[in-house]
C-alpha positions in Angstrom: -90.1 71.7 53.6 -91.0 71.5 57.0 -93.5 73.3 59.3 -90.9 76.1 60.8 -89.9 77.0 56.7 -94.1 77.0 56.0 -94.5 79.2 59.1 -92.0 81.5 58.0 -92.9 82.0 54.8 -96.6 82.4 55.8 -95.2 85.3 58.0 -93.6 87.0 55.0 -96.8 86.7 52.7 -98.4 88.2 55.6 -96.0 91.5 55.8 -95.3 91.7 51.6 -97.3 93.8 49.0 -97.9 90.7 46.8 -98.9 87.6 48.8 -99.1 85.8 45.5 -94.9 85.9 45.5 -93.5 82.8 44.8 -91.2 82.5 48.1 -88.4 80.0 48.9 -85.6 79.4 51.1 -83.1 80.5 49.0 -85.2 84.0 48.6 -83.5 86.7 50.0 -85.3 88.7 52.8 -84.3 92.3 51.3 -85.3 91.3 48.3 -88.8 90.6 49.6 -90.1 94.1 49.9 -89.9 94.2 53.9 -88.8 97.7 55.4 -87.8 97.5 59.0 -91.3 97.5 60.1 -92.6 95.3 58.3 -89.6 93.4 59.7 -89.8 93.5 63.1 -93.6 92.8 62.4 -93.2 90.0 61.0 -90.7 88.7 63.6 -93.7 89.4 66.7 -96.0 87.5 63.9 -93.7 84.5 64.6 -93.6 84.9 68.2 -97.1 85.5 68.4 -98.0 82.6 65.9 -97.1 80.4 69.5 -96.2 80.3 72.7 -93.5 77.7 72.2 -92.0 79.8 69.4 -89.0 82.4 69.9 -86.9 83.6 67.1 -82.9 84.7 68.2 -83.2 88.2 67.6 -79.7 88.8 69.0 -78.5 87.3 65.3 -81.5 89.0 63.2 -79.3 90.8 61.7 -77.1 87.9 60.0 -80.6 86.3 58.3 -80.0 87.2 54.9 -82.3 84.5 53.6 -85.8 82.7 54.2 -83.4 79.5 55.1 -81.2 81.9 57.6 -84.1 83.2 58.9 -86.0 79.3 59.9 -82.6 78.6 61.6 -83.3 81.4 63.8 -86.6 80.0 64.8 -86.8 77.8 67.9 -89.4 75.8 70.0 -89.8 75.5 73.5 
Protein backbone atom coordinates (compact mmCIF):
# COMPACT_ATOMS: atom_id res chain seq x y z
CA UNK A 1 0.00 0.00 0.00
CA UNK A 2 1.29 3.12 -0.75
CA UNK A 3 1.08 6.70 0.87
CA UNK A 4 -2.04 8.11 -1.36
CA UNK A 5 -4.11 4.53 -0.24
CA UNK A 6 -2.73 5.25 3.78
CA UNK A 7 -3.87 8.94 3.28
CA UNK A 8 -7.17 7.96 2.18
CA UNK A 9 -7.98 5.65 4.51
CA UNK A 10 -6.71 7.87 7.35
CA UNK A 11 -9.35 10.41 5.94
CA UNK A 12 -12.23 7.88 6.18
CA UNK A 13 -11.25 6.81 9.86
CA UNK A 14 -11.34 10.38 10.37
CA UNK A 15 -15.13 10.98 9.10
CA UNK A 16 -16.57 7.10 10.36
CA UNK A 17 -18.30 6.25 13.75
CA UNK A 18 -15.81 3.48 14.44
CA UNK A 19 -12.18 4.45 13.64
CA UNK A 20 -11.20 0.94 14.75
CA UNK A 21 -12.91 -0.37 11.21
CA UNK A 22 -10.72 -2.62 9.51
CA UNK A 23 -10.61 -0.56 5.95
CA UNK A 24 -9.19 -1.67 2.60
CA UNK A 25 -9.13 -0.91 -0.90
CA UNK A 26 -11.62 -3.19 -1.92
CA UNK A 27 -14.03 -1.62 0.90
CA UNK A 28 -16.78 0.05 -0.46
CA UNK A 29 -17.28 3.76 0.39
CA UNK A 30 -21.26 3.46 1.01
CA UNK A 31 -20.62 0.79 3.00
CA UNK A 32 -18.44 2.84 5.29
CA UNK A 33 -21.02 4.79 7.11
CA UNK A 34 -20.29 8.21 5.22
CA UNK A 35 -23.44 10.47 4.51
CA UNK A 36 -22.88 13.17 2.11
CA UNK A 37 -21.29 15.26 4.63
CA UNK A 38 -19.25 13.41 5.96
CA UNK A 39 -18.32 12.93 2.27
CA UNK A 40 -17.54 16.01 1.05
CA UNK A 41 -15.66 16.37 4.46
CA UNK A 42 -13.65 13.99 4.04
CA UNK A 43 -12.78 14.98 0.42
CA UNK A 44 -11.67 18.94 1.85
CA UNK A 45 -9.68 16.62 4.58
CA UNK A 46 -7.69 15.37 1.55
CA UNK A 47 -7.23 18.66 -0.01
CA UNK A 48 -6.48 20.21 3.17
CA UNK A 49 -4.07 17.28 4.24
CA UNK A 50 -1.59 19.28 1.36
CA UNK A 51 -1.15 21.71 -0.82
CA UNK A 52 0.12 19.52 -3.53
CA UNK A 53 -3.00 17.34 -3.13
CA UNK A 54 -6.30 17.70 -5.34
CA UNK A 55 -8.80 15.00 -5.68
CA UNK A 56 -11.03 15.05 -9.34
CA UNK A 57 -14.19 15.83 -7.93
CA UNK A 58 -15.75 16.14 -11.40
CA UNK A 59 -15.63 11.94 -11.22
CA UNK A 60 -16.62 11.71 -7.34
CA UNK A 61 -19.36 10.33 -8.10
CA UNK A 62 -17.94 7.11 -10.08
CA UNK A 63 -15.65 6.19 -6.67
CA UNK A 64 -17.39 3.30 -5.55
CA UNK A 65 -14.43 2.03 -3.59
CA UNK A 66 -11.42 3.01 -1.29
CA UNK A 67 -9.14 1.83 -4.53
CA UNK A 68 -11.56 4.19 -6.98
CA UNK A 69 -11.42 6.80 -4.68
CA UNK A 70 -6.99 6.85 -4.42
CA UNK A 71 -7.21 6.92 -8.26
CA UNK A 72 -8.91 10.14 -7.88
CA UNK A 73 -6.18 11.55 -5.76
CA UNK A 74 -3.44 13.59 -7.55
CA UNK A 75 -0.26 15.53 -6.65
CA UNK A 76 1.04 18.64 -7.94
Amino acid sequence: MDNTHELVISAIKSQIDDPTREIGLDSRIDELGLDSLRYMMLIIDLESSSDQISVDVKNIGSATTVADLTRLVRYA
